[in-house]
C-alpha positions as CSV (number, residue, x, y, z in Angstrom):
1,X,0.0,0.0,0.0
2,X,1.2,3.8,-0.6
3,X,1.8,6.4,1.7
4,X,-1.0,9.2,0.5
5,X,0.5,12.3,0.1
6,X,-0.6,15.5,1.6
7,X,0.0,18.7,-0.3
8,X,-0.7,22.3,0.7
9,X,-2.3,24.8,-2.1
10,X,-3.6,28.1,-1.6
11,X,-7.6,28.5,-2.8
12,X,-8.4,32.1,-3.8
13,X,-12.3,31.6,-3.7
14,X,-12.9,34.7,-1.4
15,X,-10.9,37.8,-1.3
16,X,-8.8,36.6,2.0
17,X,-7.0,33.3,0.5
18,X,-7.4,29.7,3.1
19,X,-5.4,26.7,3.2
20,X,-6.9,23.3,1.3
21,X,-4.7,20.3,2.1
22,X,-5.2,17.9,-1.2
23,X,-4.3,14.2,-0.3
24,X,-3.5,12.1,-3.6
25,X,-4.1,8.5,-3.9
26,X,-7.1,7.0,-4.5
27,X,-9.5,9.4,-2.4
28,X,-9.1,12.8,-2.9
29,X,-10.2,15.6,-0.7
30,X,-10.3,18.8,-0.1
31,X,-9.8,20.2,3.6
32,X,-10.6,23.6,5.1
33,X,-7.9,24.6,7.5
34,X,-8.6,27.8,9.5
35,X,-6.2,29.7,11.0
36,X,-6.4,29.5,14.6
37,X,-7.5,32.5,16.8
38,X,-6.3,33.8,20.1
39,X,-8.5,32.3,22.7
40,X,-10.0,35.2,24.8
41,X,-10.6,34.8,28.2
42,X,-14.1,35.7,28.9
43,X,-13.5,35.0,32.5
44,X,-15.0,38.0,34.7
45,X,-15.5,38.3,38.4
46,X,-18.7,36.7,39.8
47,X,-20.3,37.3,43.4
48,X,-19.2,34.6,45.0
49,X,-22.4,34.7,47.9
50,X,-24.7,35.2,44.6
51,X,-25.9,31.3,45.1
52,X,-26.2,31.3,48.8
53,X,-28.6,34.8,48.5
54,X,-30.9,33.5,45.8
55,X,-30.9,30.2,47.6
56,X,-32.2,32.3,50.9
57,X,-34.5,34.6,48.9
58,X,-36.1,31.4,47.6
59,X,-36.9,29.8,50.9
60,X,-37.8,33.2,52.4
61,X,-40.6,33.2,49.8
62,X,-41.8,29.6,50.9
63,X,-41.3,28.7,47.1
64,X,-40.0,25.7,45.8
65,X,-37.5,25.9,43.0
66,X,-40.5,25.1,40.3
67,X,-42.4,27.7,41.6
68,X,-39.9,30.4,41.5
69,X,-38.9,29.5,38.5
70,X,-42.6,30.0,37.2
71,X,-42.4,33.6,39.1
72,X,-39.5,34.6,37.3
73,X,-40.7,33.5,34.2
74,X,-38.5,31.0,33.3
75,X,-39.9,27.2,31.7
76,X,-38.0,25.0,34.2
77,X,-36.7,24.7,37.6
78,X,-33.2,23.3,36.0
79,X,-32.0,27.0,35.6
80,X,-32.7,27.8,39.1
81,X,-31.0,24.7,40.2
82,X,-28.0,26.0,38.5
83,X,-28.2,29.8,39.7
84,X,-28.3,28.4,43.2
85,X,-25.6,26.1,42.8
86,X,-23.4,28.3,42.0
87,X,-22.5,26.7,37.7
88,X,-24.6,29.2,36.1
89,X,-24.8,33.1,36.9
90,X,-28.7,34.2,36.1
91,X,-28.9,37.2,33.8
92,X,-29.8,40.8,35.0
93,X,-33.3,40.4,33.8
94,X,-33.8,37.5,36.1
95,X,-31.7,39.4,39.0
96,X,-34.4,42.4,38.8
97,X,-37.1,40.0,39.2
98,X,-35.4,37.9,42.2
99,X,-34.9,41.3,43.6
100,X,-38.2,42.8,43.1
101,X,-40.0,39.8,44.5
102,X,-38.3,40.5,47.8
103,X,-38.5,44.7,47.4
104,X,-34.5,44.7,47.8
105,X,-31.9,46.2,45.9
106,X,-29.8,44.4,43.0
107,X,-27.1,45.5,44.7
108,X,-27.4,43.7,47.8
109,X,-27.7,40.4,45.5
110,X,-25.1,40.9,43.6
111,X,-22.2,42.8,45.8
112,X,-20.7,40.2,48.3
113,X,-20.1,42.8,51.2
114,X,-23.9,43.7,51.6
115,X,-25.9,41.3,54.0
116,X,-29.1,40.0,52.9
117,X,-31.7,40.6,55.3
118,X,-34.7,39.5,54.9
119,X,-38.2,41.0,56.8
120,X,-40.7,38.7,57.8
């Protein structure tokens, strides 16, 4: 059996030219190699207590995570699962509503230093 052979060409099909490896033998093909792009961290500070205070503002309601979720307006209770457990961080629209149902700010949620205190 033969080795195939790889050979690089350059395609000029859109104004910015790309790579196509070619492999001769039998089976031809033709490849799209992209160049590859700095990865870009997208990592930002998140309120660490976040969780913990929409966990509390939950059970302060008497609500269970279904309910709340219904509240807020969201189709499933996974979402809340995953804001309270700290893997997913809710979006602002969804902090306004946690906030509103308790009359508190955002603030308080979101900045780690503030206590939550909740009225009966």
């Amino acid at each position: 059996m033969t080795k195939a052979r790889t050979t690089t060409i350059r395609a000029r099909r859109r104004s910015t030219p790309e790579l196509v490896r070619v492999r001769t033998n039998d089976v031809r093909s033709l490849v799209r190699v992209r160049a590859k792009r700095k990865a870009k961290s997208r990592k930002r500070p998140t309120p660490e207590a976040l969780p913990e205070k929409l966990r509390l503002v939950r059970e302060h309601l008497g609500l269970s995570q279904s309910e709340i979720a219904r509240e807020l307006g969201l189709e499933n209770r996974a979402s809340i699962s995953g804001y309270e457990r700290g893997e997913r961080e809710p979006p602002l629209p969804i902090l306004l509503k946690y906030a509103r149902l308790v009359r508190i700010s955002t603030d308080v949620l979101i900045d780690d230093d503030a206590k939550l205190s909740l009225r009966r």
